[in-house]
C-alpha positions as a Markdown table, in Angstrom:
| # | Residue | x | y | z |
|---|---|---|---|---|
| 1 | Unk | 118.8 | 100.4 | 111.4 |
| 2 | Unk | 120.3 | 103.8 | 111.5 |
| 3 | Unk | 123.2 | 104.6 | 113.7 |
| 4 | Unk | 122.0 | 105.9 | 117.0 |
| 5 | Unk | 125.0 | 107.7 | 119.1 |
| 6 | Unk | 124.5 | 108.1 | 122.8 |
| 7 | Unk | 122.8 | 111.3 | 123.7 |
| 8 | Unk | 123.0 | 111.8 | 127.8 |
| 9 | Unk | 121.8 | 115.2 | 126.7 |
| 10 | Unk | 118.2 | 113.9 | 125.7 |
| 11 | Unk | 115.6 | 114.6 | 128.3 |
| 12 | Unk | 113.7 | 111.7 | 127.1 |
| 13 | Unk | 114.5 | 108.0 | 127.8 |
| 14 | Unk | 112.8 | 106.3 | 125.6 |
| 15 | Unk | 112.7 | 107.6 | 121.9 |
| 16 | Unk | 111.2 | 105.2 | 119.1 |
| 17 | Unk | 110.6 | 106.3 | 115.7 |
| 18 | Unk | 109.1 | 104.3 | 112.4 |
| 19 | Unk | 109.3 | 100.9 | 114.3 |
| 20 | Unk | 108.2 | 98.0 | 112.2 |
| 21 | Unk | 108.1 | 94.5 | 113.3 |
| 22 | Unk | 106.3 | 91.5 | 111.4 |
| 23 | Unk | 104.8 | 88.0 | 112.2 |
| 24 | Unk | 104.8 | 86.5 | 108.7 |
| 25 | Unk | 102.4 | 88.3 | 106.6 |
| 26 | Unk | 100.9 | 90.3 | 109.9 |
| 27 | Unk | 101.8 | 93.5 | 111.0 |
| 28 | Unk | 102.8 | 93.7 | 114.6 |
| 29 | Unk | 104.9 | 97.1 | 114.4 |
| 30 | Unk | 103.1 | 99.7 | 111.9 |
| 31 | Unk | 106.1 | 102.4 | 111.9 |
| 32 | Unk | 105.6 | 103.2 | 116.1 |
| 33 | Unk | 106.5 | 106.7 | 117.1 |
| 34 | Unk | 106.8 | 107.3 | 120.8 |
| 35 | Unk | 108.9 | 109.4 | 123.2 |
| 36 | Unk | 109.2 | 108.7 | 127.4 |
| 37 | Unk | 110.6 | 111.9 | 129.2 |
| 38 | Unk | 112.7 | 110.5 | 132.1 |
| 39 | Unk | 111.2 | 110.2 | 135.3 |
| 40 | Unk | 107.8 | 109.6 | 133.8 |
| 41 | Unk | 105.2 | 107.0 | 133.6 |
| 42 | Unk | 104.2 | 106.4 | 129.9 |
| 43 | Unk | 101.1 | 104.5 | 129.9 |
| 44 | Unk | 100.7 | 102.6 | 126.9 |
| 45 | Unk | 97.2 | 101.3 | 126.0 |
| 46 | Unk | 95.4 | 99.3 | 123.0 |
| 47 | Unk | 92.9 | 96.6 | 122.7 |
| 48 | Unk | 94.1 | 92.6 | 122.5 |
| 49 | Unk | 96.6 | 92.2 | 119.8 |
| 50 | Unk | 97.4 | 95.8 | 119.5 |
| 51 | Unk | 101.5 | 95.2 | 119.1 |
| 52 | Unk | 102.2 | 96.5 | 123.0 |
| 53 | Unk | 103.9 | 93.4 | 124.2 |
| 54 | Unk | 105.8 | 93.3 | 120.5 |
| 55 | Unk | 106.4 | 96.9 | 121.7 |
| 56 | Unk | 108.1 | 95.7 | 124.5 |
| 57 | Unk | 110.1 | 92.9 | 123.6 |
| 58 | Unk | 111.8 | 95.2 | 120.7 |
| 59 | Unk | 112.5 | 97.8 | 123.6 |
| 60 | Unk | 114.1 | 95.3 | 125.9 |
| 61 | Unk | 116.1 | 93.6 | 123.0 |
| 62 | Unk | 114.5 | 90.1 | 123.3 |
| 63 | Unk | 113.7 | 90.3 | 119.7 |
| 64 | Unk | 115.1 | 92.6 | 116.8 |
| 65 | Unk | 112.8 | 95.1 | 114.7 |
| 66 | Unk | 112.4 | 94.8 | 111.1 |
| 67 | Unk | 113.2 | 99.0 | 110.5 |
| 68 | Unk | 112.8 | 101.8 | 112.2 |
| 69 | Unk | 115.1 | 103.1 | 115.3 |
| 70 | Unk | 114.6 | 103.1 | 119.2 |
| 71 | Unk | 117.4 | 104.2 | 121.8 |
| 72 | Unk | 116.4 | 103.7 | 125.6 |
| 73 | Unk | 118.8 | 105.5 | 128.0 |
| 74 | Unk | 121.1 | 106.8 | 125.4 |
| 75 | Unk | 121.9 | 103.2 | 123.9 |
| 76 | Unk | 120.5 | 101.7 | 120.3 |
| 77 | Unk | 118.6 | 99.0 | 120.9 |
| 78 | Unk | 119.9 | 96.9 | 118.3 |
| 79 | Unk | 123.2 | 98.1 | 117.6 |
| 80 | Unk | 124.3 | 98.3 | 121.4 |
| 81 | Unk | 122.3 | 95.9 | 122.8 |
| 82 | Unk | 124.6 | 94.3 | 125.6 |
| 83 | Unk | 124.9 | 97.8 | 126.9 |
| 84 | Unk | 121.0 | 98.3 | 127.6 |
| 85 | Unk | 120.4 | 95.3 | 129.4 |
| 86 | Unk | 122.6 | 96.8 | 132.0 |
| 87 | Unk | 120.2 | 100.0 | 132.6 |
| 88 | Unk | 116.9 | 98.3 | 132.1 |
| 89 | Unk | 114.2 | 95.8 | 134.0 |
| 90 | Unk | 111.5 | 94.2 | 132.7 |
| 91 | Unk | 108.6 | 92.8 | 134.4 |
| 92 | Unk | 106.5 | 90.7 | 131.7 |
| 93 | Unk | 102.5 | 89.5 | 132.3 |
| 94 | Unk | 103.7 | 86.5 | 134.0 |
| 95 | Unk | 106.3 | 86.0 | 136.1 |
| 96 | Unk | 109.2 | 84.8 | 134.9 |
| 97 | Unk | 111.3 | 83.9 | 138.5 |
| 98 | Unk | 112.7 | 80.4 | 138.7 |
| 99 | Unk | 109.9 | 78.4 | 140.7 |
| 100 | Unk | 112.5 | 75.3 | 142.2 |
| 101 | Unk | 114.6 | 78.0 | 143.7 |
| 102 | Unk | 114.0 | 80.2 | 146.6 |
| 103 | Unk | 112.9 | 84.1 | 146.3 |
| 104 | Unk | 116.3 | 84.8 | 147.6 |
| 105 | Unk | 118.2 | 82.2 | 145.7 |
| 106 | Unk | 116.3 | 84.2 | 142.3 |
| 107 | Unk | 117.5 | 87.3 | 143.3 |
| 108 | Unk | 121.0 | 86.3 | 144.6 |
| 109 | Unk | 121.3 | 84.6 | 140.8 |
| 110 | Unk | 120.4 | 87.8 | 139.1 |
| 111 | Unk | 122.7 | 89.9 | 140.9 |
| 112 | Unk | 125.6 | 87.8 | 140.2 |
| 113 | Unk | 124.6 | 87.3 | 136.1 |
| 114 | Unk | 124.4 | 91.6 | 136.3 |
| 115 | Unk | 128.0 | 90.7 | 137.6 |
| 116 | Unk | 127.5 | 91.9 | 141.4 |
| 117 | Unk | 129.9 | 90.5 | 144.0 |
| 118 | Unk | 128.7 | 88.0 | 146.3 |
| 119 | Unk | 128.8 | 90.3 | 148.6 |
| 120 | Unk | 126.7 | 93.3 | 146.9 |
| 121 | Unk | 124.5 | 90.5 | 145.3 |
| 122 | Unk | 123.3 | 89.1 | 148.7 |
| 123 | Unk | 122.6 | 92.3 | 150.1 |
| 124 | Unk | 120.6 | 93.5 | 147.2 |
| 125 | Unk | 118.4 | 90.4 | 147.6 |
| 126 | Unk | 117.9 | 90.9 | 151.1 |
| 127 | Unk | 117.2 | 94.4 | 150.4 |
| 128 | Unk | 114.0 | 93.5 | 147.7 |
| 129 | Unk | 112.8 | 91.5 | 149.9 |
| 130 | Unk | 111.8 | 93.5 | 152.8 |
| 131 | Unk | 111.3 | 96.2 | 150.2 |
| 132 | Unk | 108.2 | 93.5 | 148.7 |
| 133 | Unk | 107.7 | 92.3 | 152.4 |
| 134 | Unk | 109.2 | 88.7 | 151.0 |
| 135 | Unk | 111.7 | 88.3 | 153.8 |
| 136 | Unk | 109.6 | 86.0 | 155.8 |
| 137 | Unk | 109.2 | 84.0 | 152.8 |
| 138 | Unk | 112.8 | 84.3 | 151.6 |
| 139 | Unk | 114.1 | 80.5 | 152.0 |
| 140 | Unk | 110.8 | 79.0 | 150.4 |
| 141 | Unk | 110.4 | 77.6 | 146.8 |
| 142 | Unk | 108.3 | 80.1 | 144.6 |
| 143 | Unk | 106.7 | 77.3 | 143.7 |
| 144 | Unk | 105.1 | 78.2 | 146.9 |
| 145 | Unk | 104.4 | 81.1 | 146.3 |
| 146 | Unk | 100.2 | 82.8 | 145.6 |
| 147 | Unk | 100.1 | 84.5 | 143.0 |
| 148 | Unk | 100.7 | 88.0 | 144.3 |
| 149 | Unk | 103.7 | 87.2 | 145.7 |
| 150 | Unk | 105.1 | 85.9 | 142.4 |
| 151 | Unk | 104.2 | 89.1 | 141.0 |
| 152 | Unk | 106.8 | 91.2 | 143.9 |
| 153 | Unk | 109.3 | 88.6 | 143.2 |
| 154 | Unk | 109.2 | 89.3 | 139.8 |
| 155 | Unk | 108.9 | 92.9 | 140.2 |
| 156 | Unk | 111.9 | 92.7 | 142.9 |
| 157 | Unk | 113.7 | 90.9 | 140.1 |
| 158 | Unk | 113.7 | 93.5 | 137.7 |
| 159 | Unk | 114.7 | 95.9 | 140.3 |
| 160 | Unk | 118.0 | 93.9 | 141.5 |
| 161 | Unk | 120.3 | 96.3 | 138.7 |
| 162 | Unk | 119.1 | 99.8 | 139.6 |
| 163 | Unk | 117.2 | 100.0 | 136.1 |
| 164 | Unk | 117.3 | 103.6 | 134.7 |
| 165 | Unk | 114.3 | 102.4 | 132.7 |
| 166 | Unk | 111.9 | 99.9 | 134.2 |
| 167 | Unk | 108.6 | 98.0 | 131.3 |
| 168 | Unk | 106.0 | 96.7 | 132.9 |
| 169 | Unk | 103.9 | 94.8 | 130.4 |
| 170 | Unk | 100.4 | 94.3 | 132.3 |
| 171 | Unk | 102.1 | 94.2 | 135.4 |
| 172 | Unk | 98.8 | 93.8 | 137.7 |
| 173 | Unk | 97.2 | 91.0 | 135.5 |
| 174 | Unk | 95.8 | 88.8 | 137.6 |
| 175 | Unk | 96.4 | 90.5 | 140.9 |
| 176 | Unk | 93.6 | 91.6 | 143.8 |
| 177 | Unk | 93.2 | 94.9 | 144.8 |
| 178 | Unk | 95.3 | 95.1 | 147.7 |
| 179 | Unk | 98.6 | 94.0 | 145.6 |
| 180 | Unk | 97.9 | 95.8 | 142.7 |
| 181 | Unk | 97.5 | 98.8 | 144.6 |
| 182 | Unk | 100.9 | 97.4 | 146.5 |
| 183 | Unk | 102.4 | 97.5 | 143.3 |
| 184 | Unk | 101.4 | 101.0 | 142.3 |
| 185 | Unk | 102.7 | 102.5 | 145.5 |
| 186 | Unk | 106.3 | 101.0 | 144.5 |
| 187 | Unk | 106.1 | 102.1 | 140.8 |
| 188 | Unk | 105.3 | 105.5 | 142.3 |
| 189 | Unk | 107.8 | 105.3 | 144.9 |
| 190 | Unk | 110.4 | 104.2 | 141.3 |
| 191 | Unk | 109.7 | 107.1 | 139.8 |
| 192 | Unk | 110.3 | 109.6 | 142.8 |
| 193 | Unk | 113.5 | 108.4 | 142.8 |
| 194 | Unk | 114.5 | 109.2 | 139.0 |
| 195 | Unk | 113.2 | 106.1 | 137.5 |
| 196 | Unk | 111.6 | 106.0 | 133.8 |
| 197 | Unk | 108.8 | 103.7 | 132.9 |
| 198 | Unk | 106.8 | 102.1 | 130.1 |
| 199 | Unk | 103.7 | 100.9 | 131.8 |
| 200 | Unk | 101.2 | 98.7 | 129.1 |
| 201 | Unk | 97.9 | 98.2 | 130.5 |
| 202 | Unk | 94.2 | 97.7 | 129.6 |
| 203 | Unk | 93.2 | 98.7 | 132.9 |
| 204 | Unk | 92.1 | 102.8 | 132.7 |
| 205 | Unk | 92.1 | 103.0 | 136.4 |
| 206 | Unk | 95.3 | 102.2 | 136.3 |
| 207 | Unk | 96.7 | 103.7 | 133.5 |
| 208 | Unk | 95.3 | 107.0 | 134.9 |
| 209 | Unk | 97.0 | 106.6 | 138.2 |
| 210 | Unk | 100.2 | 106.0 | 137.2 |
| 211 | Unk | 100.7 | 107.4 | 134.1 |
| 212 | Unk | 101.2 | 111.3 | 133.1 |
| 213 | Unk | 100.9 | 110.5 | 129.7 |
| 214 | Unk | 99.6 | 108.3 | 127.4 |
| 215 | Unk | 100.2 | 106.6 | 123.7 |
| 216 | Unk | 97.0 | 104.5 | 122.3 |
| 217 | Unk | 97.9 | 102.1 | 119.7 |
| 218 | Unk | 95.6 | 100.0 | 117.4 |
| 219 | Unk | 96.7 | 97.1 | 115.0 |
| 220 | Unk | 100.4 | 98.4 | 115.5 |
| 221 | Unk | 99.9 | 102.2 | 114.9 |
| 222 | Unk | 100.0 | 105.1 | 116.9 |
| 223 | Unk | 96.5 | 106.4 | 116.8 |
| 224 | Unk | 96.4 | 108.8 | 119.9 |
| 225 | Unk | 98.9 | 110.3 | 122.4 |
| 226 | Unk | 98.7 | 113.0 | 125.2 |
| 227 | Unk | 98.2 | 113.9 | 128.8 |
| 228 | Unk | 95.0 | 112.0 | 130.1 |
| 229 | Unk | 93.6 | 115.2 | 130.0 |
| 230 | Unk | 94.0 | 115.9 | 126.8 |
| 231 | Unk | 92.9 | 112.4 | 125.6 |
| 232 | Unk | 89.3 | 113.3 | 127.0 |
| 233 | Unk | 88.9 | 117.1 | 126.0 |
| 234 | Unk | 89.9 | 115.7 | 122.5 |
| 235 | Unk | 87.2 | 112.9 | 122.2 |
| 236 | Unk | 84.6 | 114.7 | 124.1 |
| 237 | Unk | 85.2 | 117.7 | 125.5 |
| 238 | Unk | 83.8 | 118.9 | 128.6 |
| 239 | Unk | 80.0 | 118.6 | 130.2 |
| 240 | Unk | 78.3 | 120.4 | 132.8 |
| 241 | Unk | 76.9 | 119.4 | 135.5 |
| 242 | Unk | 74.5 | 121.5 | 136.9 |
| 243 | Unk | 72.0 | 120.3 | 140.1 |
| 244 | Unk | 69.0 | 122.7 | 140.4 |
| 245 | Unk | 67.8 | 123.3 | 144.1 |
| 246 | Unk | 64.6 | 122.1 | 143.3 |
| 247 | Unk | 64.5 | 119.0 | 141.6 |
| 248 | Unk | 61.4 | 119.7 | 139.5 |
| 249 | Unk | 62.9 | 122.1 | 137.9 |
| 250 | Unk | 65.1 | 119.8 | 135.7 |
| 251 | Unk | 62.2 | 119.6 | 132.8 |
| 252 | Unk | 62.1 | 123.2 | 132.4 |
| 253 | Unk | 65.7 | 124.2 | 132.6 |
| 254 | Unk | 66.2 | 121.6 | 129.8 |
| 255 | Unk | 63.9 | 122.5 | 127.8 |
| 256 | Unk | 65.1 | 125.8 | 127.9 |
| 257 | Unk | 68.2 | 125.3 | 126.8 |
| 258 | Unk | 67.3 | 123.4 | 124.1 |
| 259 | Unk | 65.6 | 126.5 | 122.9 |
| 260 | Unk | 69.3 | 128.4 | 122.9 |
| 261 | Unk | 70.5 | 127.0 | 119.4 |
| 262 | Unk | 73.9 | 126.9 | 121.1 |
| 263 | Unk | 76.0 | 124.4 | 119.6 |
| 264 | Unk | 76.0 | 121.1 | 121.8 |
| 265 | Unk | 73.7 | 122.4 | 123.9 |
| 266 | Unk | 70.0 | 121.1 | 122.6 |
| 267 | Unk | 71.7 | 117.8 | 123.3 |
| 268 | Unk | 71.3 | 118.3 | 127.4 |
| 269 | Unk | 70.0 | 115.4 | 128.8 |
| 270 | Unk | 68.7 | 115.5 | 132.4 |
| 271 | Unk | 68.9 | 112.6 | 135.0 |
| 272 | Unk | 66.5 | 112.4 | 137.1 |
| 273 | Unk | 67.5 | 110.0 | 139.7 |
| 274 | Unk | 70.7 | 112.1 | 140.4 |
| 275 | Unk | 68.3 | 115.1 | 140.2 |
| 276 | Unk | 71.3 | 116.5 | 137.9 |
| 277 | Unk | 71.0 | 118.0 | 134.0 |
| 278 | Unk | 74.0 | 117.4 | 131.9 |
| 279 | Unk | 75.2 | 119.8 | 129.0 |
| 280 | Unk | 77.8 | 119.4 | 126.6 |
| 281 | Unk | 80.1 | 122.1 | 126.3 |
| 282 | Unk | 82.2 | 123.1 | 123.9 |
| 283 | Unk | 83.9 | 126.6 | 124.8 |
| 284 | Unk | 84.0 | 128.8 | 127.8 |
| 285 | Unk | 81.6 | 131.3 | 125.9 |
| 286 | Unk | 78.7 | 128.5 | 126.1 |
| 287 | Unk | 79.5 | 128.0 | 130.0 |
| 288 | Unk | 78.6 | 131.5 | 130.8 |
| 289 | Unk | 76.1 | 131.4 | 128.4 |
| 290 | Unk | 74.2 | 128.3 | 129.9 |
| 291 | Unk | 74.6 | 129.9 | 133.4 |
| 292 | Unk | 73.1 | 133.1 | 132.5 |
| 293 | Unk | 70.2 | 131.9 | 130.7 |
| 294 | Unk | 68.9 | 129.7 | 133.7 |
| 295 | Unk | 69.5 | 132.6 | 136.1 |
| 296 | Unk | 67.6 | 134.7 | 133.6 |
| 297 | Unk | 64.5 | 132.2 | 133.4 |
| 298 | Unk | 64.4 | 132.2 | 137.9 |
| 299 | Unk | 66.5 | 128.9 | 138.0 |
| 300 | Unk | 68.2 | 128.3 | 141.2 |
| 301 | Unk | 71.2 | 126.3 | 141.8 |
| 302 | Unk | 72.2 | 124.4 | 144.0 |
| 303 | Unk | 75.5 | 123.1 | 142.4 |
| 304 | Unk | 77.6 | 123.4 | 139.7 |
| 305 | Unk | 80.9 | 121.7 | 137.7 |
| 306 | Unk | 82.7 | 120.3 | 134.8 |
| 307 | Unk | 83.9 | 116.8 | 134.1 |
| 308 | Unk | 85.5 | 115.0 | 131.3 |
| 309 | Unk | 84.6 | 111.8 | 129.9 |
| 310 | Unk | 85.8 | 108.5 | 131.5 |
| 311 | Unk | 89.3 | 107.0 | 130.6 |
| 312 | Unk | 87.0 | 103.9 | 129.3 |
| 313 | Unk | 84.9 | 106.6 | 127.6 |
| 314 | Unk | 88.3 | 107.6 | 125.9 |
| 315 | Unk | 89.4 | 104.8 | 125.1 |
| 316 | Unk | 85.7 | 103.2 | 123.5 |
| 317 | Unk | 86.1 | 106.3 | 121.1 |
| 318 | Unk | 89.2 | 106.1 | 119.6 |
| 319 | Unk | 89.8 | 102.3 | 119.3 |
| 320 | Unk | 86.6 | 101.5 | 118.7 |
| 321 | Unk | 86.4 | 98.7 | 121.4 |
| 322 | Unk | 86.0 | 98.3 | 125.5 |
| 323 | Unk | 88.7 | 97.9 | 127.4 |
| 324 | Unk | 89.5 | 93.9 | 128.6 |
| 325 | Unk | 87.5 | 92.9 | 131.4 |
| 326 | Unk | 90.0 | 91.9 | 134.1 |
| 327 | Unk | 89.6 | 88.4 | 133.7 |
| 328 | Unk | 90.2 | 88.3 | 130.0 |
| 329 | Unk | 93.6 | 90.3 | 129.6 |
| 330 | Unk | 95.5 | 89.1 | 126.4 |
| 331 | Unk | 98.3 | 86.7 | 127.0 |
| 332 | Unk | 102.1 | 87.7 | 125.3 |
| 333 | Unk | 101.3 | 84.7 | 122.8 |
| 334 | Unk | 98.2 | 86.2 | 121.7 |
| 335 | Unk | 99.6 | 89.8 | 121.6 |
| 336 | Unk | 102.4 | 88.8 | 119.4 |
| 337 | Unk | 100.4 | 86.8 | 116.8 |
| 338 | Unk | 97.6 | 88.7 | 116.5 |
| 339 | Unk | 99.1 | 92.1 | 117.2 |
């Protein structure tokens, strides 16, 4: 590793460059390149075993890269190590709170290990807890606990220090709809107040409500990074929708524009059940184009509008593969052997 000096000067957070990490003969780390401008979400995507959990674990110091340099917060990760924990929180896939003990006993035990007086360290537990809407369950064993409320706990956990930067490795795994949407709110609510996260998910619903950017990796490489927006103008650009005020016209508008010879445009496909026809377009000039050749031919309109392709859609065409149904999300073992 290089030396990394502090640099409060940095707008970005998070800055990783040529990170390398092996499992024996695989490849978890393929010299990673990624930067997290503070106060942001960076969503981080990639199918099973892509190396986002290994990703993690490098970040957080719970395991030393092979080469390459990272500084989160100003500090090196492996060079200053003792420092970061201070600034950071983790919450992994699973949570990791002490099931014998109580959820306030957890969070009591963390604030006095991030060396918090007694004092500060019970308020800040009684604090997360009615901040996760725990405090009724405050004196029960997490063993207790459902699931969702293992997942606050945990998330209340890594919240106990004030992180400057906060991972979440598949943070919602596992949850229903009403905590995971719970969950959103507060990572939200994090990053209104100044907060920087990493956010690694296979879920593009997700991923596209949280984050305002996005890295895709594959087989532990970089192989796409952007806004979402850019993500989906890059793999497919944009299509028109375009919904004739007479529904039998759809045949006739499309085969009039397959007639054009405008690039993209012979591929217009027209759906009749939504009594819609769909053209790709690649530049404004076609847009106009388009329009002005159906008002030419005597088509009316009843609407008209752009959309880009789905976040799934994205993600299909660079990696390759779907993203994880819900009930198959990769676990950290599989992530870090396969990655």
């Amino acid at each position: 590793m290089v030396d990394m000096t502090r640099n409060d000067n940095s707008p970005h957070a998070v800055e990783v460059r040529g990170l390398v990490k092996h499992y024996g003969e695989t490849k978890a780390l393929d010299g990673v390149d990624l930067d997290v401008r503070e106060g942001t979400v960076l969503g981080v995507l990639g199918p099973n075993g892509a190396g986002k959990t290994t990703l993690v674990r490098c970040l957080s110091t719970l395991i030393v890269p092979d080469s390459g340099t990272a500084r989160v917060a100003g500090y090196d990760v492996v060079r200053q190590p003792r420092q970061l924990r201070r600034t950071i929180g983790l919450t992994g896939q699973y949570a990791s709170v002490d099931e014998k003990l109580s959820g306030w006993e957890n969070l009591y035990m963390i604030g006095r290990l991030l060396d918090l007086s007694r004092k500060d360290a019970r308020k800040r537990a009684d604090e997360m807890l009615e901040r996760f809407s725990l405090t009724e369950a405050a004196k029960k064993a997490v063993m207790n606990y459902s699931g969702g409320m293992r997942r606050r706990l945990d998330l209340a956990a890594s919240l106990i220090g004030n992180p400057a930067v906060l991972y979440l490795d598949e943070p919602t795994t596992g949850l229903d709809p009403r905590t995971r949407n719970e969950v959103w709110d507060e990572v939200q609510r994090l990053v209104a107040e100044g907060a920087t996260v990493l956010l690694t998910t296979q879920y593009m619903e997700e991923a596209e409500q949280l984050a305002s950017e996005l890295t895709v990796i594959d087989r532990g490489k970089v192989i796409a990074n952007g806004k979402v927006d850019e993500l989906k103008a890059r793999v497919g650009g944009r299509t028109l929708r375009i919904r004739p005020a007479d529904p039998a016209d759809l045949p006739g508008m499309a085969r009039a524009l397959a007639e054009t010879g405008l690039d993209g445009v012979a591929g217009s496909q027209a759906v009749p059940d939504e009594g819609t026809l769909l053209v790709p377009i690649l530049a404004d000039e076609q847009l106009t184009a388009v329009v002005g050749l159906l008002a030419a031919r005597g088509y009316a309109i009843s609407d008209i509008g752009t959309y880009l392709p789905s976040l799934d859609e994205v993600f299909l065409a660079i990696t390759g593969q779907k993203p994880a149904a819900e009930d198959s999300v990769p676990t950290e073992q599989t992530e870090e052997v396969a990655a």
